[in-house]
N, C-alpha and C positions, 0 to 999 in steps of 0.2 A: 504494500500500500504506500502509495507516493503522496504526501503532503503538500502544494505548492503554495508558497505565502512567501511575503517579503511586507518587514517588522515596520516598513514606513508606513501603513496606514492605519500605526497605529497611532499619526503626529496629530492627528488634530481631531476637535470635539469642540460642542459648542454645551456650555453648560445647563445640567439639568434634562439635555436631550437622552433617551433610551437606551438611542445608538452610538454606545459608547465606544470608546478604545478597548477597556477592559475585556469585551467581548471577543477579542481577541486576544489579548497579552495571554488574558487568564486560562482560554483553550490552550493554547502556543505549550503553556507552563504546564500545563495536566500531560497534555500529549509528547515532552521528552523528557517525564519524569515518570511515566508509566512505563510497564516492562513486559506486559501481556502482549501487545501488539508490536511486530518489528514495522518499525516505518521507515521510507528516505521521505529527504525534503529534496522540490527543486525550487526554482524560480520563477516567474511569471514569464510567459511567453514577450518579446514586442507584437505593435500590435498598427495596424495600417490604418491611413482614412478609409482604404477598400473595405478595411472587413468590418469599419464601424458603421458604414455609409449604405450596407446590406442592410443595418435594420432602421438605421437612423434617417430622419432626412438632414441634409446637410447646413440649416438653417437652425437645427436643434445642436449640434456639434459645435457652429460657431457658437451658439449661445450661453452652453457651459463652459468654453474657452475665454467667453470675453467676457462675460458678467463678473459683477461685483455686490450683488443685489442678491437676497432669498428667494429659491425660487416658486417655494411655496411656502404655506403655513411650519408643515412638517419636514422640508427640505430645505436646510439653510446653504450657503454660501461658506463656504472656507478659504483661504488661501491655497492655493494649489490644489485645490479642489479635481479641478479637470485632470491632474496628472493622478490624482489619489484612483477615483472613477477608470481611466486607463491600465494603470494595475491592475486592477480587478480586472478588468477585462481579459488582460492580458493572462491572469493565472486561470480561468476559466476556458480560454484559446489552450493552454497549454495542459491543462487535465484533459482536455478532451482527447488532445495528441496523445500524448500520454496513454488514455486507454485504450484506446484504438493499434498501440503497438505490444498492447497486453499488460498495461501494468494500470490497473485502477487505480485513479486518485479522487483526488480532493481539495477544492482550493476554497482558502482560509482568509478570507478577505475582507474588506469593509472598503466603498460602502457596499453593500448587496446592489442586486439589480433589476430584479421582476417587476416592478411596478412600472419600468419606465417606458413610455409609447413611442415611436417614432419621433413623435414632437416635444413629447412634455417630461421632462425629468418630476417625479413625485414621489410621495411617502418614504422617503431617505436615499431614496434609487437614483441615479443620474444619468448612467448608460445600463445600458440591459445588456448586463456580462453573459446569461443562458443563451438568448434570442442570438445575439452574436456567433457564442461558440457554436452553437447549433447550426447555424448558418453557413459558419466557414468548414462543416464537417461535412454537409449536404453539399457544399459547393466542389470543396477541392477532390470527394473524394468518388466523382462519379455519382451513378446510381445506389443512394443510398437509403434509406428508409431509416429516417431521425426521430425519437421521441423525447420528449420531454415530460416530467413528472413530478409536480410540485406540490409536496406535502405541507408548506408554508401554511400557517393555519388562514394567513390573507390572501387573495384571487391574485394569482398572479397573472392582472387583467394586460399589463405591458409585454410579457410573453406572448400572451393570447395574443392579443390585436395584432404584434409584430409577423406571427406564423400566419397567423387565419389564412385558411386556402393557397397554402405555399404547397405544392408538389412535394411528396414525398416526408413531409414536416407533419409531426404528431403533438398534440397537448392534450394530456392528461393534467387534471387539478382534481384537490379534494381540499375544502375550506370551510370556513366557519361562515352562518348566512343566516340572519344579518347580523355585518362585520364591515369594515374598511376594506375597499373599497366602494363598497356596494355592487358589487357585478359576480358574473360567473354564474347568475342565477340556471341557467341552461345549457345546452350545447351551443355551438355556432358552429354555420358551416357544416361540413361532413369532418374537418380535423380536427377539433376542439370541445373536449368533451370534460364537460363541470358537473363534480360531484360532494353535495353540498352538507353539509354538518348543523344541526342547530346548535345554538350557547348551550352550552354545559353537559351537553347528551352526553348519557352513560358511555364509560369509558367500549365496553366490549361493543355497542352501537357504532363506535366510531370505527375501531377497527375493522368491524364488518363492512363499514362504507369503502376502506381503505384495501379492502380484499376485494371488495368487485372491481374495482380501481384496479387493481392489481390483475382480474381476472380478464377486463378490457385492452389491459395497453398487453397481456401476451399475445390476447386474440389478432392484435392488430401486427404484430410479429416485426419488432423493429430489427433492426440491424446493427440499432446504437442508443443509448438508450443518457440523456443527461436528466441527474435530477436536481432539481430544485428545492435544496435540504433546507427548510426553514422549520427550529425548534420551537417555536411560539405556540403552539399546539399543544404545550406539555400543561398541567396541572396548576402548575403556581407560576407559567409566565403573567407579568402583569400587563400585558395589552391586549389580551382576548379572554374566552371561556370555552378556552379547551379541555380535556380531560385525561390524553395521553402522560404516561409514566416511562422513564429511561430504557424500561423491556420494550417498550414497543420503537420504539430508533432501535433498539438493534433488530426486532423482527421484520422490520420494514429492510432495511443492511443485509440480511440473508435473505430477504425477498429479490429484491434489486440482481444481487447477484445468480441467485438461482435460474433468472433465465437466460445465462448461458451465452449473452451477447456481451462488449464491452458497456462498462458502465463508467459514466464520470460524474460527479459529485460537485455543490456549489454551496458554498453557505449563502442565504439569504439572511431570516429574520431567526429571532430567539433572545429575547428579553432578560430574561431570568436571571439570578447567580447561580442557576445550576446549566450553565450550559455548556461549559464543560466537560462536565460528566454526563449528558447528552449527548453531546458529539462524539465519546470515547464509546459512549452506548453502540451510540452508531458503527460506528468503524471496525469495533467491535462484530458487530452482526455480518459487515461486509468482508472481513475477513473468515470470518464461521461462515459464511455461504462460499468460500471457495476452497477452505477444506471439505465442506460438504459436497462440492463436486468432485473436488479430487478422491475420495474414497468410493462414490459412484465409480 
């Protein structure tokens, strides 16, 4: 299991925001102080106007380049913001390389990226690191069949929009409703398929939702499979009502890998101070699905 993060985005926060730095230091610290899991690290990919410009319009790209301004309620402004945003992309381009030559990864980054639409940077998101890598996976590598799968407890409605009716491009979601954004209520399209959670439903309810999920995107028989690992979903995040518990990131971990394609991984969302040991859950799980294969 490949890790990819680079420790600069962890320089900036705006005070009393969610989306903190910690949220990562603090993972960073669990994950090369644990000894269950053997991990590498690498580095974030670079990363082109090409392959931003796939999902982005190019009037959105000037605009986190050149602002100085918040660009929303929930989305502030940082100093080096746009290079912060790029990184991520850029470790999300490179797990996907990364799986696709066999070594599953996972990239550890801030800010996240699922919310962001072609046009609009929002909810902490400023380029859409998934929609991207996805993009540049379906593009360079032929005929391929892309899925995407975002357990983030919020719609990750800037994925969705970004795919909608892309050839060969899949979106699966499973969210909380009603929740931020407000969307995902349905499918769209023939590729985008939302599968929806109420506040607080019993934990084994949600996982069942999370199993049909699971039982649609094999149906649909990817080739490649990126997910969109948002922890906010757990029990004691404090930005939603979700009910999931650290077993289930790792059941989802051994899901992921059980079916037998490359998988690559993305941090999104995850509140909590337990999100570290969340993500170990996790990692965890994806590692246990591919001993479980190897003994198959």
């Amino acid at each position: 299991m490949i890790i990819v993060t680079d420790e600069r985005c962890t320089d900036y926060h705006r005070e009393g925001h969610p989306e903190r730095p910690s949220r990562i230091a603090d993972t960073l610290r669990l994950l090369r102080k644990q000894t269950g899991v053997p991990l590498q690290w690498s580095e974030p990919d670079p990363v082109s106007d090409e392959q931003i410009l796939r999902a982005h319009r190019p009037a959105m790209l000037d605009w986190i380049r050149s602002s100085r301004e918040d660009f929303d309620g929930d989305t502030p402004w940082h100093p080096e913001i746009a290079e912060h945003a790029l990184r991520s992309v850029g470790g999300a381009v490179a797990a996907q390389r990364l799986s696709l030559a066999g070594n599953p990864a996972l990239s550890l980054f801030r800010p996240p990226g699922h919310h962001a639409t072609d046009t609009q940077p929002m909810g902490f998101c400023y380029l859409n690191s998934m929609a991207i890598a996805a993009l540049e996976a379906s593009t360079s590598g032929g005929k391929r069949a892309v899925a995407v799968f975002d357990f983030d407890v919020h719609h990750g409605n800037g994925t969705e929009d970004i795919l909608l009716g892309r050839p060969g491009m899949g979106f699966f979601s499973v969210h909380q409703s009603p929740c931020y954004p407000g969307t995902g209520l349905g499918d769209r399209g023939t590729n985008c398929f939302n599968h929806t959670v109420r506040p607080g439903v019993p934990r084994k309810e949600y996982v069942r939702t999370l199993q049909s999920a699971l039982d649609q995107l094999r149906e649909w028989k990817p080739d490649l499979v990126g997910v969109s690992a948002g922890f906010d979903a757990y029990a004691r995040d404090p930005l939603a009502q979700g009910t999931l518990e650290a077993e289930d990131y790792h059941w989802l971990g051994t899901q992921f890998r059980s079916l037998g394609v490359p998988i690559f991984s993305v941090l999104e969302g995850g509140y909590s101070s337990d999100l570290p040991e969340l993500v170990l859950a996790y990692v965890k799980g994806l590692e246990a699905g591919t001993e479980d294969r190897a003994r198959r």
